[in-house]
KOLMI-758152 format. One record per residue: y, z, x of N, C-alpha, C, O, CB in turn. Coordinates in pm, whole numbers. Glycine has a CB too. Layout:
! KOLMI-758152
SITE  n.north    n.up  n.east  ca.north   ca.up  ca.east  c.north    c.up  c.east  o.north    o.up  o.east  cb.north   cb.up  cb.east
SITE        Y       Z       X         Y       Z        X        Y       Z       X        Y       Z       X         Y       Z        X
...
! end
This chain:
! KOLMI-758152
SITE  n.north    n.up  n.east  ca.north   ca.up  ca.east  c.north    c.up  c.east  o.north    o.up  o.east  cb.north   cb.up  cb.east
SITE    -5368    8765   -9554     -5462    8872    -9538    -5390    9004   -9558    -5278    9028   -9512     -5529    8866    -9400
SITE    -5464    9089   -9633     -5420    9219    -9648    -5487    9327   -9598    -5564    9398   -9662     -5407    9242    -9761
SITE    -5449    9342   -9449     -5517    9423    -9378    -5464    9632   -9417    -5522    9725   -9359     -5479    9348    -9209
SITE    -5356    9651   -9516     -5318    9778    -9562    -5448    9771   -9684    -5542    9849   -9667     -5133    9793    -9616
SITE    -5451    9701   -9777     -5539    9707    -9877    -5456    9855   -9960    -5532    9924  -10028     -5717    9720    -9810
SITE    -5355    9884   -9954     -5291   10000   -10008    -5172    9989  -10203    -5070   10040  -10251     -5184   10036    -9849
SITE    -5280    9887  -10245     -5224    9858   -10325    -5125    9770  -10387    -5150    9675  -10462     -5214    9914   -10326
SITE    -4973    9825  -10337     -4852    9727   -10330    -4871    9599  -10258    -4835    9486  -10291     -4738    9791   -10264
SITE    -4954    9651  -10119     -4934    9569   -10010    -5049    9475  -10109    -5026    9356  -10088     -4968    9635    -9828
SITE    -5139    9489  -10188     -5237    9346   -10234    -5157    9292  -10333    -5172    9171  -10349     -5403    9371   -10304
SITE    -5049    9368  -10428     -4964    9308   -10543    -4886    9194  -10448    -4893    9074  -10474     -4848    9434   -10631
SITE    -4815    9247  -10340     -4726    9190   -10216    -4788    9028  -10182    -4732    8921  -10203     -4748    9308   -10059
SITE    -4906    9052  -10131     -4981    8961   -10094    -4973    8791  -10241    -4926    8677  -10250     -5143    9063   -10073
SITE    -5070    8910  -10338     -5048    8781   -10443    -4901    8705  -10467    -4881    8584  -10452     -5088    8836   -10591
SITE    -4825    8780  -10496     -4699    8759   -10524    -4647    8664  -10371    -4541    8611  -10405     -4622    8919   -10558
SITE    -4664    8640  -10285     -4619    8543   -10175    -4682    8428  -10166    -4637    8313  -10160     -4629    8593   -10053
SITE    -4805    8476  -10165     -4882    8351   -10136    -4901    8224  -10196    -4963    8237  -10302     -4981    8378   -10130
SITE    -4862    8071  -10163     -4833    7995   -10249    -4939    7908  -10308    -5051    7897  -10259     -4741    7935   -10205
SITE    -4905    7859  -10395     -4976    7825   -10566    -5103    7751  -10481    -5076    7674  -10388     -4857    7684   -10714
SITE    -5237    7778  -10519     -5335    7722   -10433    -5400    7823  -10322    -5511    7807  -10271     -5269    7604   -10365
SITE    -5322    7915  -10299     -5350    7989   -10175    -5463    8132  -10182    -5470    8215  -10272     -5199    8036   -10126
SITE    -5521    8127  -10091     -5619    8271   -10101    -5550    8406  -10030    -5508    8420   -9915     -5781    8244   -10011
SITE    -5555    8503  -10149     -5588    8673   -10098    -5684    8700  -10025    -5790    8675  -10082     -5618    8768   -10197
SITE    -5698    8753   -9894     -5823    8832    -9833    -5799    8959   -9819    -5713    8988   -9735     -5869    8789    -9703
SITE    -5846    9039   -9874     -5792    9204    -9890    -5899    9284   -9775    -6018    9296   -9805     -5822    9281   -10091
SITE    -5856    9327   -9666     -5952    9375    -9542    -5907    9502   -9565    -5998    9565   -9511     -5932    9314    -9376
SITE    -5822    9593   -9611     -5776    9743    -9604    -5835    9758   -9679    -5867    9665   -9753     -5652    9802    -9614
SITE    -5883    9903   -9700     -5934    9994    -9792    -5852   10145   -9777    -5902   10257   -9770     -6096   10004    -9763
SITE    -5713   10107   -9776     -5598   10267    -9771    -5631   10287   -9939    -5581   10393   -9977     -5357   10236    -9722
SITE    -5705   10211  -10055     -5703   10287   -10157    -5807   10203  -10269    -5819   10080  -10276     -5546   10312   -10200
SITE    -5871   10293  -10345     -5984   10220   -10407    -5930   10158  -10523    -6026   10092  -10564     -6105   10309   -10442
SITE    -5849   10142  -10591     -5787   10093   -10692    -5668   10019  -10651    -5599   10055  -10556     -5761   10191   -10779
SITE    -5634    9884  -10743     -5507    9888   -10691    -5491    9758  -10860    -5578    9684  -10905     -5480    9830   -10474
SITE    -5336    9781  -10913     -5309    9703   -10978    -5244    9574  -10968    -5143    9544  -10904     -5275    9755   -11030
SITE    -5320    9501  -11043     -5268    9385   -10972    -5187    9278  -11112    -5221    9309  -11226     -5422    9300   -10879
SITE    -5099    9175  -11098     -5054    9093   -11184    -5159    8996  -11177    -5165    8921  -11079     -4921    9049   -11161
SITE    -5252    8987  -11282     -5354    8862   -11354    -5312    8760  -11368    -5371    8657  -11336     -5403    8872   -11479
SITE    -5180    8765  -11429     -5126    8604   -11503    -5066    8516  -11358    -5071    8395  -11333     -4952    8632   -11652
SITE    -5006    8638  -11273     -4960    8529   -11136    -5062    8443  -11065    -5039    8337  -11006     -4903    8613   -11010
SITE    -5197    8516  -11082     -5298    8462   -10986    -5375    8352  -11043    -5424    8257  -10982     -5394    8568   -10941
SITE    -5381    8385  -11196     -5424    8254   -11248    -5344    8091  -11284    -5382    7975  -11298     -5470    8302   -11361
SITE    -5198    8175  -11289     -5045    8076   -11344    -5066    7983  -11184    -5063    7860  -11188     -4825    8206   -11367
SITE    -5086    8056  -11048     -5050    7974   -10939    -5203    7934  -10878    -5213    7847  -10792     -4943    8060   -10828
SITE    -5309    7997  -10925     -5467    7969   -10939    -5493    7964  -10777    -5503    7876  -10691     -5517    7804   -11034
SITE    -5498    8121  -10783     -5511    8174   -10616    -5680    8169  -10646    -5746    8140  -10745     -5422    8375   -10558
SITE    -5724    8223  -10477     -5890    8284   -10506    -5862    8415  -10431    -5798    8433  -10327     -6047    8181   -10427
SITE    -5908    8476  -10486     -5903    8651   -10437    -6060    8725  -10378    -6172    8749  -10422     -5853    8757   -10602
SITE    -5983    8741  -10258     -6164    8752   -10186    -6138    8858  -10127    -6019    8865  -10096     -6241    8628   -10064
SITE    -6236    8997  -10079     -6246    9067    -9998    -6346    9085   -9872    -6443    9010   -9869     -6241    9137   -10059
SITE    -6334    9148   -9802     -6398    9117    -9677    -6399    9258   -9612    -6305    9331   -9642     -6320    9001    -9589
SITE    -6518    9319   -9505     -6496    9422    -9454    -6485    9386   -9302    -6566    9423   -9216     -6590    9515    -9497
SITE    -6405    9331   -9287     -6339    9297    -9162    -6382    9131   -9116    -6451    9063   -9192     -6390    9417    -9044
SITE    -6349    9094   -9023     -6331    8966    -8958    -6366    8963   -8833    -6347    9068   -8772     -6210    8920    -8962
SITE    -6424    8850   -8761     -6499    8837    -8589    -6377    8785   -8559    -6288    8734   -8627     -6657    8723    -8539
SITE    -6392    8813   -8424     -6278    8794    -8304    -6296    8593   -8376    -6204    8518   -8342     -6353    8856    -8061
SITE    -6362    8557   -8427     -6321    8414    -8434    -6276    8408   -8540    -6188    8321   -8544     -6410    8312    -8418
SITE    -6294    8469   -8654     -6215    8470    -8792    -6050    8469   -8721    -5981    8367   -8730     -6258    8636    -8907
SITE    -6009    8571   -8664     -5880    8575    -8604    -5844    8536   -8521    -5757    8613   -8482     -5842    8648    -8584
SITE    -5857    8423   -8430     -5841    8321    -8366    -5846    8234   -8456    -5733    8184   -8456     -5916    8304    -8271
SITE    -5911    8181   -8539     -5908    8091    -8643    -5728    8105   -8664    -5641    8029   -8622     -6024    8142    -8785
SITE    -5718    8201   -8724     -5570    8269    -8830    -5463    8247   -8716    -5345    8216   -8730     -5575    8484    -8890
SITE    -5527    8270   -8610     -5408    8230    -8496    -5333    8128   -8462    -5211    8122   -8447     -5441    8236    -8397
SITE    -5466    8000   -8443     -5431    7888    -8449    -5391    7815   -8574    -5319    7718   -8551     -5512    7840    -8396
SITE    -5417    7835   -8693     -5340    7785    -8831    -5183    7792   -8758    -5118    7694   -8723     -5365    7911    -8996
SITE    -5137    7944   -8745     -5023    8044    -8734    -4930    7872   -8621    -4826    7812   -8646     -5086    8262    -8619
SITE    -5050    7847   -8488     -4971    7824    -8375    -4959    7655   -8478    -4855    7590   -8467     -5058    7848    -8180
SITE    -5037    7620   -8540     -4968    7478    -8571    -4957    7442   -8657    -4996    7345   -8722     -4999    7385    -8537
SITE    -4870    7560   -8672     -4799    7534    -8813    -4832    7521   -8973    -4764    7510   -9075     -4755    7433    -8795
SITE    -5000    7529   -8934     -5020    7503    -9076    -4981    7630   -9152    -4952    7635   -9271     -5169    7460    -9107
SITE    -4985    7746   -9054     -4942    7860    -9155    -4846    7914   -9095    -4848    7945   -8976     -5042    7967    -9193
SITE    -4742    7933   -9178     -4616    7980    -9156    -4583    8110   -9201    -4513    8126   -9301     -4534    7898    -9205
SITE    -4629    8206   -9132     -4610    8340    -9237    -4442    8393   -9198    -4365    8345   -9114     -4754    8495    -9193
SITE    -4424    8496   -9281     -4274    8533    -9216    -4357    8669   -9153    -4461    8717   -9199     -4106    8566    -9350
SITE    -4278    8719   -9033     -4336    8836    -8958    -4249    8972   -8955    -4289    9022   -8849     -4359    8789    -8812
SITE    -4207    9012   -8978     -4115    9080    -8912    -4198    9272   -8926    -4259    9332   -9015     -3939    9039    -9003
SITE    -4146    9311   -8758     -4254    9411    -8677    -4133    9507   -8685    -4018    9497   -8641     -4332    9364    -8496
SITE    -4212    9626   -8772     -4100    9782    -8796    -4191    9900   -8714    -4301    9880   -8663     -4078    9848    -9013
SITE    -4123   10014   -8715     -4221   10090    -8667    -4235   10157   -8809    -4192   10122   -8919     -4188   10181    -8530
SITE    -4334   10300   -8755     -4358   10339    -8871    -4304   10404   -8944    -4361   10453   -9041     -4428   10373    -8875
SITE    -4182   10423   -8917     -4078   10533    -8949    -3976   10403   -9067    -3911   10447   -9162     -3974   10614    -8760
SITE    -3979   10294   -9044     -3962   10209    -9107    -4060   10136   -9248    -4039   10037   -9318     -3941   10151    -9012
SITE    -4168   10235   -9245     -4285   10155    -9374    -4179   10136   -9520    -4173   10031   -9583     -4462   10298    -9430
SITE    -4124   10223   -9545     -4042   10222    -9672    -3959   10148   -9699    -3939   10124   -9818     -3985   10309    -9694
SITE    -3871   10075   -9583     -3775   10003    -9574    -3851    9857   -9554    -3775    9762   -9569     -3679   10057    -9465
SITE    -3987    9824   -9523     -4045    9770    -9514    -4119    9735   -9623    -4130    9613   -9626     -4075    9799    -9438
SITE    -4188    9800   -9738     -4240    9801    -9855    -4118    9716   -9917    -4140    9614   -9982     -4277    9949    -9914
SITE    -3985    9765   -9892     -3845    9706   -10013    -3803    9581   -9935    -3724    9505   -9991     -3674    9832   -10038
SITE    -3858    9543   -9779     -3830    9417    -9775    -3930    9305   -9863    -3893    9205   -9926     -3827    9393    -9633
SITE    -4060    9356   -9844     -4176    9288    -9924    -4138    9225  -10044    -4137    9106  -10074     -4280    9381    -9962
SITE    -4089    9389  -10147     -4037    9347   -10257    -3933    9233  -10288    -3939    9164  -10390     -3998    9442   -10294
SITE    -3828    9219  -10179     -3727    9188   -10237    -3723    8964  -10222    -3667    8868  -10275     -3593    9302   -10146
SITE    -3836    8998  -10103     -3896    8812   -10011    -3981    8782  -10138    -3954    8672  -10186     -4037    8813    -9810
SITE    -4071    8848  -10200     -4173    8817   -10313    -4128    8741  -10389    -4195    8704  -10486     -4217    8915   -10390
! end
Protein backbone atom coordinates (compact mmCIF):
# COMPACT_ATOMS: atom_id res chain seq x y z
CA UNK A 1 0.00 0.00 0.00
CA UNK A 2 1.00 3.42 -0.86
CA UNK A 3 -0.30 5.51 1.65
CA UNK A 4 2.41 8.85 0.41
CA UNK A 5 0.86 8.43 -3.16
CA UNK A 6 3.85 11.08 -3.81
CA UNK A 7 5.04 9.64 -6.82
CA UNK A 8 8.52 7.93 -6.13
CA UNK A 9 6.87 6.41 -3.24
CA UNK A 10 4.17 4.56 -6.15
CA UNK A 11 7.44 3.92 -8.61
CA UNK A 12 8.93 2.45 -4.95
CA UNK A 13 5.95 0.43 -4.39
CA UNK A 14 5.85 -1.23 -8.00
CA UNK A 15 9.39 -1.83 -8.06
CA UNK A 16 9.20 -4.11 -4.57
CA UNK A 17 6.36 -5.74 -4.82
CA UNK A 18 6.70 -9.31 -5.95
CA UNK A 19 5.81 -10.80 -9.41
CA UNK A 20 1.93 -11.44 -8.91
CA UNK A 21 1.51 -8.81 -6.32
CA UNK A 22 -0.96 -5.71 -6.06
CA UNK A 23 -0.24 -1.76 -5.81
CA UNK A 24 -2.92 0.05 -3.67
CA UNK A 25 -2.10 3.72 -4.01
CA UNK A 26 -4.22 5.54 -0.89
CA UNK A 27 -1.99 9.01 -0.98
CA UNK A 28 -2.86 11.71 -3.05
CA UNK A 29 0.65 14.05 -2.04
CA UNK A 30 0.47 14.42 -6.03
CA UNK A 31 -1.80 14.10 -9.08
CA UNK A 32 0.59 12.66 -11.50
CA UNK A 33 3.09 10.31 -10.98
CA UNK A 34 5.44 8.30 -13.43
CA UNK A 35 5.48 5.09 -13.41
CA UNK A 36 7.71 1.98 -15.13
CA UNK A 37 4.91 0.04 -17.51
CA UNK A 38 7.18 -2.76 -18.59
CA UNK A 39 7.92 -3.73 -14.69
CA UNK A 40 4.25 -4.05 -13.95
CA UNK A 41 3.37 -5.93 -16.86
CA UNK A 42 7.07 -8.11 -17.07
CA UNK A 43 6.05 -9.17 -13.16
CA UNK A 44 1.99 -8.77 -14.04
CA UNK A 45 1.09 -6.72 -10.90
CA UNK A 46 -2.71 -5.22 -10.58
CA UNK A 47 -2.59 -1.58 -9.79
CA UNK A 48 -5.56 -0.31 -7.86
CA UNK A 49 -6.43 2.88 -6.08
CA UNK A 50 -8.54 3.50 -3.24
CA UNK A 51 -9.64 6.60 -1.16
CA UNK A 52 -8.87 5.15 1.98
CA UNK A 53 -9.58 1.81 3.87
CA UNK A 54 -12.14 0.67 7.07
CA UNK A 55 -10.65 -0.05 10.30
CA UNK A 56 -11.19 -3.76 8.79
CA UNK A 57 -9.33 -3.27 5.55
CA UNK A 58 -6.38 -2.62 8.13
CA UNK A 59 -6.77 -5.22 10.43
CA UNK A 60 -7.07 -7.39 7.50
CA UNK A 61 -3.20 -5.97 6.46
CA UNK A 62 -2.38 -6.59 10.05
CA UNK A 63 -3.07 -9.97 10.33
CA UNK A 64 -1.47 -11.04 6.75
CA UNK A 65 1.67 -8.83 8.47
CA UNK A 66 1.17 -11.12 11.99
CA UNK A 67 1.26 -14.54 9.96
CA UNK A 68 3.48 -14.14 7.98
CA UNK A 69 1.86 -14.17 4.93
CA UNK A 70 3.16 -10.69 4.46
CA UNK A 71 6.45 -9.86 5.18
CA UNK A 72 7.07 -6.27 4.53
CA UNK A 73 10.49 -4.74 5.52
CA UNK A 74 9.65 -1.69 8.02
CA UNK A 75 11.96 0.48 9.03
CA UNK A 76 10.46 3.90 11.15
CA UNK A 77 12.60 7.43 10.46
CA UNK A 78 11.47 10.60 11.58
CA UNK A 79 10.84 13.26 9.40
CA UNK A 80 13.94 14.89 9.29
CA UNK A 81 15.06 11.56 7.87
CA UNK A 82 12.43 11.42 4.57
CA UNK A 83 15.50 11.86 2.19
CA UNK A 84 17.66 9.37 3.63
CA UNK A 85 14.65 7.34 3.56
CA UNK A 86 13.53 7.92 -0.18
CA UNK A 87 17.59 6.56 -0.92
CA UNK A 88 16.93 3.63 1.33
CA UNK A 89 13.75 2.76 -0.91
CA UNK A 90 15.87 3.24 -3.85
CA UNK A 91 18.68 1.32 -3.05
CA UNK A 92 16.16 -2.26 -1.35
CA UNK A 93 14.12 -1.87 -4.88
Amino acid sequence: MDFAGGGQTTTDAINTVAPHGRVVIVGMAKDFAEINTMNMILKELTFAGSQGSTTDDLRDCLELMASGELDPIINVISFDQIGEGIDILTVCS
